[in-house]
N, CA, C and O atoms as a GROMACS GRO file, in nm:
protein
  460
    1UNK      N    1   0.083  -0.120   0.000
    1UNK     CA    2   0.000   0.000   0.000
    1UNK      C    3   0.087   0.126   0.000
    1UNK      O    4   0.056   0.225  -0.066
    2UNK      N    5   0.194   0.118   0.076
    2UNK     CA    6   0.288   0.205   0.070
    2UNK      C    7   0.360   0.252  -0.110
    2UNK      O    8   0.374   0.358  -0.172
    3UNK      N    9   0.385   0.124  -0.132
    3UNK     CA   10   0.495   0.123  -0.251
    3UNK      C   11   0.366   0.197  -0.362
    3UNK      O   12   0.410   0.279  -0.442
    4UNK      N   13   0.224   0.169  -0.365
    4UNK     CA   14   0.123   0.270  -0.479
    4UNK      C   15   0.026   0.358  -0.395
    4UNK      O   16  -0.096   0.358  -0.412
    5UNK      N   17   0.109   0.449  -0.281
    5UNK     CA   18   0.006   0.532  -0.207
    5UNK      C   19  -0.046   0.543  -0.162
    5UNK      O   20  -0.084   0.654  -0.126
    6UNK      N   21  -0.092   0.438  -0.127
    6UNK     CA   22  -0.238   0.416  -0.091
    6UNK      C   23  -0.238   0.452   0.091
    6UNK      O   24  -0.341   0.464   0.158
    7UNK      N   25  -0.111   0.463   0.138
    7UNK     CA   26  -0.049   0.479   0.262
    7UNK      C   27   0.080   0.481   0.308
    7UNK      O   28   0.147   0.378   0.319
    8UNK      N   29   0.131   0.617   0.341
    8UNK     CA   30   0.241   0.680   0.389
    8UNK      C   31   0.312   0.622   0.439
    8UNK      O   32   0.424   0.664   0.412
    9UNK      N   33   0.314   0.475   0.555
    9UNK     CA   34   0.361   0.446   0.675
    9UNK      C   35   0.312   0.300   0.703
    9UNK      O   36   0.190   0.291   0.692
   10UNK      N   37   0.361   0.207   0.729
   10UNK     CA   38   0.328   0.096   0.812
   10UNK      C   39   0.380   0.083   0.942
   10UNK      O   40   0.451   0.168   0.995
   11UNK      N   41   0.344  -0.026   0.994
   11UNK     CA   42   0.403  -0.045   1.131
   11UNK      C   43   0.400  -0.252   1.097
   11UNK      O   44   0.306  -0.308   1.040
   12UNK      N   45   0.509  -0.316   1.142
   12UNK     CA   46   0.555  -0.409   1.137
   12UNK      C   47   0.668  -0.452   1.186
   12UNK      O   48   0.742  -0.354   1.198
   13UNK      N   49   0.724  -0.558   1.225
   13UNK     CA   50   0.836  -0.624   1.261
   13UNK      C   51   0.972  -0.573   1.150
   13UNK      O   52   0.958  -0.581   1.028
   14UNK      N   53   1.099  -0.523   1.214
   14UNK     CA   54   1.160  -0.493   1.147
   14UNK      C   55   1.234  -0.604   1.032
   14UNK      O   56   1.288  -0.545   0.938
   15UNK      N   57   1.243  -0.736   1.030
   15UNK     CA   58   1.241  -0.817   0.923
   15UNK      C   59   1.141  -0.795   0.817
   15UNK      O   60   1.178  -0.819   0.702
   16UNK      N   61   1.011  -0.748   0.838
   16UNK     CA   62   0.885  -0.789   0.761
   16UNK      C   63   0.926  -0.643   0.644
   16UNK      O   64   0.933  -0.637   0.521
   17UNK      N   65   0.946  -0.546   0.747
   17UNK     CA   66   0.973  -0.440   0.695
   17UNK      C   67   1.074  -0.406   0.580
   17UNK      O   68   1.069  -0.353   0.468
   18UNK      N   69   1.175  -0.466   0.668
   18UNK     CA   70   1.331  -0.528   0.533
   18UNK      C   71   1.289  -0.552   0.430
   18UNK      O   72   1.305  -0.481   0.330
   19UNK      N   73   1.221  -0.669   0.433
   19UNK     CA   74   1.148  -0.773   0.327
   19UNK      C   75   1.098  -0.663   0.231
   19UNK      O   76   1.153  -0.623   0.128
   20UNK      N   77   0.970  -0.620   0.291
   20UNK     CA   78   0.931  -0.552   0.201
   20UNK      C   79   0.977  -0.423   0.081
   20UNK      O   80   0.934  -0.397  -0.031
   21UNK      N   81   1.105  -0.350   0.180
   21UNK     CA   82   1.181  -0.271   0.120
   21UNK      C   83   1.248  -0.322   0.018
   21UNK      O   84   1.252  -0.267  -0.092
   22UNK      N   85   1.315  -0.446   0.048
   22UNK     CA   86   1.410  -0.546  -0.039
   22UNK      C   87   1.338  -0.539  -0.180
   22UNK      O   88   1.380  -0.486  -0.283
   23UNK      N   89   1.224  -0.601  -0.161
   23UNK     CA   90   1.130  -0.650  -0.247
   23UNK      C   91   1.081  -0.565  -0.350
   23UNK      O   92   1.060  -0.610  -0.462
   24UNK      N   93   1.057  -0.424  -0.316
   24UNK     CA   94   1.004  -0.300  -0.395
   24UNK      C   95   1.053  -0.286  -0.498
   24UNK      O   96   1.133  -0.369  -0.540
   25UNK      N   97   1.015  -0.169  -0.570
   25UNK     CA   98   1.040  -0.164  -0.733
   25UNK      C   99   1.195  -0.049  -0.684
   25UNK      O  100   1.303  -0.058  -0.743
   26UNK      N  101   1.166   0.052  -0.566
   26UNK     CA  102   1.290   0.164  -0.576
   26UNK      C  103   1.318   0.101  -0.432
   26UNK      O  104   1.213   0.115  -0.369
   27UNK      N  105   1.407   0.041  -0.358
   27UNK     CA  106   1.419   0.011  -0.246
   27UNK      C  107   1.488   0.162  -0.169
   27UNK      O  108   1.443   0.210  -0.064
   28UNK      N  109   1.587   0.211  -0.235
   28UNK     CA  110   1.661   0.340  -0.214
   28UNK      C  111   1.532   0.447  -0.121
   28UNK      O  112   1.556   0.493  -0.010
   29UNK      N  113   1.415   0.468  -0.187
   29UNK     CA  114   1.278   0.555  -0.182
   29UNK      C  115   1.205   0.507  -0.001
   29UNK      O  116   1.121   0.563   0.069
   30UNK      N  117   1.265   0.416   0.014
   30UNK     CA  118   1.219   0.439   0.166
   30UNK      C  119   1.294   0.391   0.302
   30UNK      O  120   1.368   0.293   0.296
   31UNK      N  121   1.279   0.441   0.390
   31UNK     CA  122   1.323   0.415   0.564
   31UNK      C  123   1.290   0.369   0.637
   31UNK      O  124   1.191   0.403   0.701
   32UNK      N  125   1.344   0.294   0.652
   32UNK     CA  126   1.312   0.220   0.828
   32UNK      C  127   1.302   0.337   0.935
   32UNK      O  128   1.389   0.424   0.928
   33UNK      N  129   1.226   0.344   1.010
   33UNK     CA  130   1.259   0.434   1.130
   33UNK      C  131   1.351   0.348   1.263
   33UNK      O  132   1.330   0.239   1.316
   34UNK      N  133   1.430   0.424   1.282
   34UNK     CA  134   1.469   0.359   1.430
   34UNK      C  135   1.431   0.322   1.544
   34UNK      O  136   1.470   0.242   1.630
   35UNK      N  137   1.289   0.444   1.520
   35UNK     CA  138   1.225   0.423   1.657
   35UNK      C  139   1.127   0.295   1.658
   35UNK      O  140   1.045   0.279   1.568
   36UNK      N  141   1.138   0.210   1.760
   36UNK     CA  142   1.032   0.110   1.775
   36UNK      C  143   0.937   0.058   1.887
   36UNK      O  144   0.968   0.119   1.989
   37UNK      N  145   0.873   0.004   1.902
   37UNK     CA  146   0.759  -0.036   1.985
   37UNK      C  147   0.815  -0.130   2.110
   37UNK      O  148   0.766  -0.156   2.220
   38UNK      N  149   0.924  -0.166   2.055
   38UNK     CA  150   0.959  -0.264   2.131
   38UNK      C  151   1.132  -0.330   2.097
   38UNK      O  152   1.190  -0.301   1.992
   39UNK      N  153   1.168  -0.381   2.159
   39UNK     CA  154   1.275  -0.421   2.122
   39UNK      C  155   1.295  -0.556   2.044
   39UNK      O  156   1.214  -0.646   2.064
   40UNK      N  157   1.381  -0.571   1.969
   40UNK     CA  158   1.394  -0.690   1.872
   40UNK      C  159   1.392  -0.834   1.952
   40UNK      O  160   1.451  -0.825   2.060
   41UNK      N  161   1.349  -0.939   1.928
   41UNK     CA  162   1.371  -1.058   1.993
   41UNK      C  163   1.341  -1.172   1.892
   41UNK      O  164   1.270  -1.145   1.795
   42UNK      N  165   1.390  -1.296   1.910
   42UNK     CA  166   1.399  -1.392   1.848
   42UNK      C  167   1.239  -1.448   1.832
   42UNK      O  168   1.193  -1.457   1.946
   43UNK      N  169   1.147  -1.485   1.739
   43UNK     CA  170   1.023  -1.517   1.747
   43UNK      C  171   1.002  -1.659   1.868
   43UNK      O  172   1.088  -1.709   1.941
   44UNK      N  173   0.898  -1.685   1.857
   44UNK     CA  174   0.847  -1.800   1.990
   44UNK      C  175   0.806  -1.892   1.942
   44UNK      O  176   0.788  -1.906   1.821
   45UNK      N  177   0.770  -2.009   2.066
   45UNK     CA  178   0.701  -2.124   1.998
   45UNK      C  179   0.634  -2.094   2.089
   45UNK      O  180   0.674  -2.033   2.187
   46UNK      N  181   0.496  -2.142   2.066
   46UNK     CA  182   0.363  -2.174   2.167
   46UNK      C  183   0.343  -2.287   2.258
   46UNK      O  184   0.347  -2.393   2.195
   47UNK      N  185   0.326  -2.300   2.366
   47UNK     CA  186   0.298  -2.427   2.410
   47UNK      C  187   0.177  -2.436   2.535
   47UNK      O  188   0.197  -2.361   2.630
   48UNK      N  189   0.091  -2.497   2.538
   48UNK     CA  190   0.053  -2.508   2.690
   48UNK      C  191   0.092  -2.408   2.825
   48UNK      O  192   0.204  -2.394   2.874
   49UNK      N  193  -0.002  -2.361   2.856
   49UNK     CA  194   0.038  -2.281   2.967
   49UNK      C  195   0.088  -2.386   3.104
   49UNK      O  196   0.186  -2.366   3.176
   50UNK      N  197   0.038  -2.444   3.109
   50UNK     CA  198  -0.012  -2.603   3.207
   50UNK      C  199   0.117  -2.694   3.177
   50UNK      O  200   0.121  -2.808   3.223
   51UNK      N  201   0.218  -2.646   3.102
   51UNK     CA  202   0.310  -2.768   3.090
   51UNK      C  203   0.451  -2.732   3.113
   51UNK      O  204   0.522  -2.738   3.013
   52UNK      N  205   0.512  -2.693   3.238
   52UNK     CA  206   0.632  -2.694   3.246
   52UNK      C  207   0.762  -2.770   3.207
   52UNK      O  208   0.869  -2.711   3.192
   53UNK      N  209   0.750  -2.871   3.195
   53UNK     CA  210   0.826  -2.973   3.125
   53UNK      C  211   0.858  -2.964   2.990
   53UNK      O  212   0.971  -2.974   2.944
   54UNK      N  213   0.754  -2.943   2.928
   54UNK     CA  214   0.758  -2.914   2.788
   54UNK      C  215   0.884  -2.779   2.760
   54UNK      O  216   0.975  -2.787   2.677
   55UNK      N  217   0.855  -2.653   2.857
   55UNK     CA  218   0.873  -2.472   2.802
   55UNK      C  219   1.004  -2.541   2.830
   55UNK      O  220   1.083  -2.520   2.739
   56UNK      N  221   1.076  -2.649   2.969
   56UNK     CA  222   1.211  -2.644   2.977
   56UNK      C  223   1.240  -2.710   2.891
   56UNK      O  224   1.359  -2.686   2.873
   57UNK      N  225   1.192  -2.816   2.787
   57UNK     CA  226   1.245  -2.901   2.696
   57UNK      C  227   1.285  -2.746   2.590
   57UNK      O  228   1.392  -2.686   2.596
   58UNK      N  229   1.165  -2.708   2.497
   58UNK     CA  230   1.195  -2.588   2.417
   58UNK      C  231   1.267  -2.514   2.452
   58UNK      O  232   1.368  -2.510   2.382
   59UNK      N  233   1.265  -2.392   2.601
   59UNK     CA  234   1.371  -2.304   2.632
   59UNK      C  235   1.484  -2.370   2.588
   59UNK      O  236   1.547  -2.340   2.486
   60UNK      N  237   1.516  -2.481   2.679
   60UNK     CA  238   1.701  -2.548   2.599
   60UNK      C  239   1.693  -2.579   2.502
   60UNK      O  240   1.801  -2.549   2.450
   61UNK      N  241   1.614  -2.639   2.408
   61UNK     CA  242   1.670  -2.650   2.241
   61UNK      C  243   1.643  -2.490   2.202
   61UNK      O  244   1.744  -2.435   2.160
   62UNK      N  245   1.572  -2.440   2.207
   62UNK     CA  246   1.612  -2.280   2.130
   62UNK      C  247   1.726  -2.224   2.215
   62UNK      O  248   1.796  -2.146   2.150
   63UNK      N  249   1.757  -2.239   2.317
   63UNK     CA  250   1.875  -2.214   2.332
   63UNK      C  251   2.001  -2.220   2.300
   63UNK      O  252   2.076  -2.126   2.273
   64UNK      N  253   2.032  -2.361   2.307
   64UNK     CA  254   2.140  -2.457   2.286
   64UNK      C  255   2.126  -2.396   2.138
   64UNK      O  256   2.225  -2.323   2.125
   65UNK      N  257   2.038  -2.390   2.000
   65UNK     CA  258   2.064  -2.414   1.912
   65UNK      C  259   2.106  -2.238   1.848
   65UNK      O  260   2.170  -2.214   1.746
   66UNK      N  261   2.039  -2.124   1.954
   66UNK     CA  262   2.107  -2.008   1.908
   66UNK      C  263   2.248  -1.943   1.911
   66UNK      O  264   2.311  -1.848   1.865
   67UNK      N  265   2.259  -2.073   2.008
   67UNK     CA  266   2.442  -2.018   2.051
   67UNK      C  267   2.519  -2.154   2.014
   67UNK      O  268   2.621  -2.196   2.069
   68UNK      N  269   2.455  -2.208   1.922
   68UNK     CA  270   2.582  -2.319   1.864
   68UNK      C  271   2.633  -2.283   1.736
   68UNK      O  272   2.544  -2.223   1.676
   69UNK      N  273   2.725  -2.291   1.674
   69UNK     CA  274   2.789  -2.252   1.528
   69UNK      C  275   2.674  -2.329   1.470
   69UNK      O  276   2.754  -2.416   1.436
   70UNK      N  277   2.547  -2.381   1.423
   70UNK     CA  278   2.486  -2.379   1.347
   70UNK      C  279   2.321  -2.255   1.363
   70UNK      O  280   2.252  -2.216   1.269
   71UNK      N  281   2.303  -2.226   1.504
   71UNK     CA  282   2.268  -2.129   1.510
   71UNK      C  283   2.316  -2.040   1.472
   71UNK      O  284   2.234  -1.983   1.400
   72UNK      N  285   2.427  -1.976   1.478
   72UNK     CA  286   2.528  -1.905   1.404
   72UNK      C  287   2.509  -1.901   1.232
   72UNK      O  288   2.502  -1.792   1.175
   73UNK      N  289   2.503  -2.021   1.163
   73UNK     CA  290   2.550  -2.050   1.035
   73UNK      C  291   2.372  -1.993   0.952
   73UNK      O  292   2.345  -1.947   0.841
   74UNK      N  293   2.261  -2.038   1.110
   74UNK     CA  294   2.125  -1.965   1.049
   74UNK      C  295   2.095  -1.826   1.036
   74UNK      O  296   2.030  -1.768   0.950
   75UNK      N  297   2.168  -1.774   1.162
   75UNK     CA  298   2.156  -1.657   1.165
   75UNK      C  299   2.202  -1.560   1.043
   75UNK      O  300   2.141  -1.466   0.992
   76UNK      N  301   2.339  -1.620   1.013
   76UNK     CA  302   2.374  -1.528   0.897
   76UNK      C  303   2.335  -1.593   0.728
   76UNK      O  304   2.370  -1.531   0.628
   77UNK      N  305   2.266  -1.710   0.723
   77UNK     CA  306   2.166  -1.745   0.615
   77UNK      C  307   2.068  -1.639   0.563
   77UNK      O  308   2.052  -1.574   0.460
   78UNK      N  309   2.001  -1.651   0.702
   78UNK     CA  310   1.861  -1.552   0.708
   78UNK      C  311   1.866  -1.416   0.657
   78UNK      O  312   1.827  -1.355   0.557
   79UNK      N  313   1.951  -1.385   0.799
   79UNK     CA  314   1.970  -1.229   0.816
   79UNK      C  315   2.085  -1.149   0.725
   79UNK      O  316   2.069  -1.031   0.691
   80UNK      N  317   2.213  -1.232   0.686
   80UNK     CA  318   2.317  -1.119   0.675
   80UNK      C  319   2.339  -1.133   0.538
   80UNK      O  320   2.430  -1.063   0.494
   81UNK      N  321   2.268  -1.219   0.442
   81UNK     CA  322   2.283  -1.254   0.318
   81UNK      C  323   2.178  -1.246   0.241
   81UNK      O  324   2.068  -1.236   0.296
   82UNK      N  325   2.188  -1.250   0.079
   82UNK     CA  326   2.079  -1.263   0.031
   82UNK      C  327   2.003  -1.390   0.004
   82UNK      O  328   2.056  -1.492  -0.040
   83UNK      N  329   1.851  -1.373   0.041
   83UNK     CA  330   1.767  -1.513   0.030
   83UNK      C  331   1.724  -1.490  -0.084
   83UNK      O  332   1.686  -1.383  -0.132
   84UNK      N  333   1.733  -1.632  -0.148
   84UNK     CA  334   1.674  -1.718  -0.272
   84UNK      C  335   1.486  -1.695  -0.227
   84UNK      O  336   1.446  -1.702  -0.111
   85UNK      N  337   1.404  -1.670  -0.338
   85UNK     CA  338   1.436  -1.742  -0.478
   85UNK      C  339   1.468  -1.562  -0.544
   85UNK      O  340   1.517  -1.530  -0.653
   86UNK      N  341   1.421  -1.478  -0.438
   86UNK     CA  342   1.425  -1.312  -0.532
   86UNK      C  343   1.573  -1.219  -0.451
   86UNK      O  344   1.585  -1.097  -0.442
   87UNK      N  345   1.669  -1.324  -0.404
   87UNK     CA  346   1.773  -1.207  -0.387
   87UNK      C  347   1.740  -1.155  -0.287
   87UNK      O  348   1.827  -1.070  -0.271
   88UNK      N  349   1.639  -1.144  -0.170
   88UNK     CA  350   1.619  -1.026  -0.079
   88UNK      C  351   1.745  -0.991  -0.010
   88UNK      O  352   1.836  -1.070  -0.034
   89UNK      N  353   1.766  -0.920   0.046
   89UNK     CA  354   1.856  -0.900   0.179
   89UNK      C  355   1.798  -0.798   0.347
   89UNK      O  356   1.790  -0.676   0.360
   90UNK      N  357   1.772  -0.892   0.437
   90UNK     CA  358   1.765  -0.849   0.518
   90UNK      C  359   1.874  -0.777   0.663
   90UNK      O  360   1.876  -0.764   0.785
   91UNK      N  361   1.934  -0.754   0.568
   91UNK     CA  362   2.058  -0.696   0.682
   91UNK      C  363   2.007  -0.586   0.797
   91UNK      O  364   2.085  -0.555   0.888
   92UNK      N  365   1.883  -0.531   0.791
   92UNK     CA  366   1.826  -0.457   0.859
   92UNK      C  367   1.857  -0.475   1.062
   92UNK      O  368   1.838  -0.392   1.151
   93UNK      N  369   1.905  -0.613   1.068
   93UNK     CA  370   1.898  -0.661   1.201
   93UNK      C  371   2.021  -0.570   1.276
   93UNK      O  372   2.128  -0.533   1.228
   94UNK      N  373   1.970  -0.551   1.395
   94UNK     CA  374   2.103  -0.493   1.468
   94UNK      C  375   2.142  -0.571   1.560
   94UNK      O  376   2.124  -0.692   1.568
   95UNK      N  377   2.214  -0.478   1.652
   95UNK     CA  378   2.272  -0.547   1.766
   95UNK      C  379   2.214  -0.566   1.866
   95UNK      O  380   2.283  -0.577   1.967
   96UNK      N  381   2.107  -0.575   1.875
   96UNK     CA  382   1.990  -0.599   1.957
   96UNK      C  383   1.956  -0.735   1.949
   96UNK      O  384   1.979  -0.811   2.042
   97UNK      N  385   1.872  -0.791   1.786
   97UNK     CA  386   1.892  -0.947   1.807
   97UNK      C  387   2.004  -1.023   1.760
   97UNK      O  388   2.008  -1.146   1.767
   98UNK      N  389   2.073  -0.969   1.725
   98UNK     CA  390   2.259  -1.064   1.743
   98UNK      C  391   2.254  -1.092   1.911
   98UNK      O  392   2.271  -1.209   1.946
   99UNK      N  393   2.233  -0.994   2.011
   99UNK     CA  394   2.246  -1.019   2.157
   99UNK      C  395   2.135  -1.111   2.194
   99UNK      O  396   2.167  -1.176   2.293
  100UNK      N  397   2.016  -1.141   2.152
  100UNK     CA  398   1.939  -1.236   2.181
  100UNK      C  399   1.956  -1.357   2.155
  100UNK      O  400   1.923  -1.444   2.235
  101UNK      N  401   2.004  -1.381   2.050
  101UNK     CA  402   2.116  -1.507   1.959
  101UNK      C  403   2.177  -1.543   2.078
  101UNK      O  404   2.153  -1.647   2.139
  102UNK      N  405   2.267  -1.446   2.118
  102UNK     CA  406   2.381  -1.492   2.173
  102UNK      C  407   2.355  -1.532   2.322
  102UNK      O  408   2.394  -1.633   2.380
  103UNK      N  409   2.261  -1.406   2.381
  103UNK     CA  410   2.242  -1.458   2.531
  103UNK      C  411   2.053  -1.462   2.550
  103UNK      O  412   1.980  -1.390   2.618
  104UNK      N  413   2.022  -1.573   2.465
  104UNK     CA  414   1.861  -1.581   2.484
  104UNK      C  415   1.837  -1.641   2.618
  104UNK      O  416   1.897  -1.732   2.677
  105UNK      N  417   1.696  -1.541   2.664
  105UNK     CA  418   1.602  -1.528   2.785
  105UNK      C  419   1.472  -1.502   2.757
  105UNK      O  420   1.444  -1.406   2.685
  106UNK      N  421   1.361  -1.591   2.816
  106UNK     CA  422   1.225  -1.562   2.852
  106UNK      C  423   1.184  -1.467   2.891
  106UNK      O  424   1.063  -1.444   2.887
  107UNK      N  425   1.305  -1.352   2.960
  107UNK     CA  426   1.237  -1.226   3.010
  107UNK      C  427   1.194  -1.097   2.904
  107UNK      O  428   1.238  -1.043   2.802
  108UNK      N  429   1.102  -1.086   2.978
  108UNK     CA  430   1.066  -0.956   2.856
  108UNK      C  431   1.164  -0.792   2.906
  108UNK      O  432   1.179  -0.695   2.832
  109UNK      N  433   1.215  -0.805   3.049
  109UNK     CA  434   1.305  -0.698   3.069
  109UNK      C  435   1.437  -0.721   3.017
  109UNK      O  436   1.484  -0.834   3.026
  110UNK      N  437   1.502  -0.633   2.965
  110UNK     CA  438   1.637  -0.684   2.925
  110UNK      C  439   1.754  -0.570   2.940
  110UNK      O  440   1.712  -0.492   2.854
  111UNK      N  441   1.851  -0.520   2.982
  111UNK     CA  442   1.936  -0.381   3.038
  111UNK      C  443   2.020  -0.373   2.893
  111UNK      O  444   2.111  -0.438   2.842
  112UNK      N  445   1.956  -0.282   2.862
  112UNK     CA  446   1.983  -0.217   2.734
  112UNK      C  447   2.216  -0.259   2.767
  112UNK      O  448   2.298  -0.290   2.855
  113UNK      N  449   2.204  -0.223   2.605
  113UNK     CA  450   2.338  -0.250   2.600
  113UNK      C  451   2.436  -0.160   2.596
  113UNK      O  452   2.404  -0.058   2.535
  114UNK      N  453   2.566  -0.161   2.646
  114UNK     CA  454   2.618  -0.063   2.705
  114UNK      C  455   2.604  -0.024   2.844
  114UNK      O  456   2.673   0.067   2.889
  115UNK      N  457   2.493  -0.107   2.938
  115UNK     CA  458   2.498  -0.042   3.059
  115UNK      C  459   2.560  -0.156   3.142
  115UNK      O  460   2.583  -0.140   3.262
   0.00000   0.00000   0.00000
């Protein structure tokens, strides 16, 4: 809607946003804003509220697998290169979820970086 007028502005996940810039006919013609709603984090899986066993099985495999050299080898698949089948490039990611990669947590507080 943006790219034929139809609206000035979206609001979305800064990947979705990439994407879409990537994707456009003038990619150059628009900005990401910096400012955001929230801070970047690695997406979730759903499970049962009722099942503790389960969140510790998932917490450690999404764990274990964001900080192993093949978490690593996804991260820069995804994010730091261009994806098949149209070339995109989402390099848009900062150092915000590189630090979630590296030191992922369930908490939604997190001490900004640098402090």
């Amino acid at each position: 809607m943006v790219e034929t007028d139809r609206a000035v502005a979206v609001v979305l996940d800064d990947i979705l946003l990439a994407s879409f810039v990537a994707g456009s006919k003038d990619p150059d013609a628009y900005v990401i804003s910096g400012d955001a709603f929230s801070k970047p984090e690695p997406y979730g899986i759903m499970l049962r509220k009722d099942d503790p066993p389960s969140r510790t099985v998932a917490d450690a495999a999404t764990a274990a697998l964001y900080q192993s050299a093949d978490g690593q080898k996804l991260y820069d698949k995804w994010f730091m290169q261009k994806i098949p089948p149209k070339g995109l490039n989402l390099t848009r990611n900062g150092v915000e979820l590189k630090r979630e990669f590296a030191v992922p947590s369930d908490s939604p507080i997190r001490i900004p970086i640098g402090m």
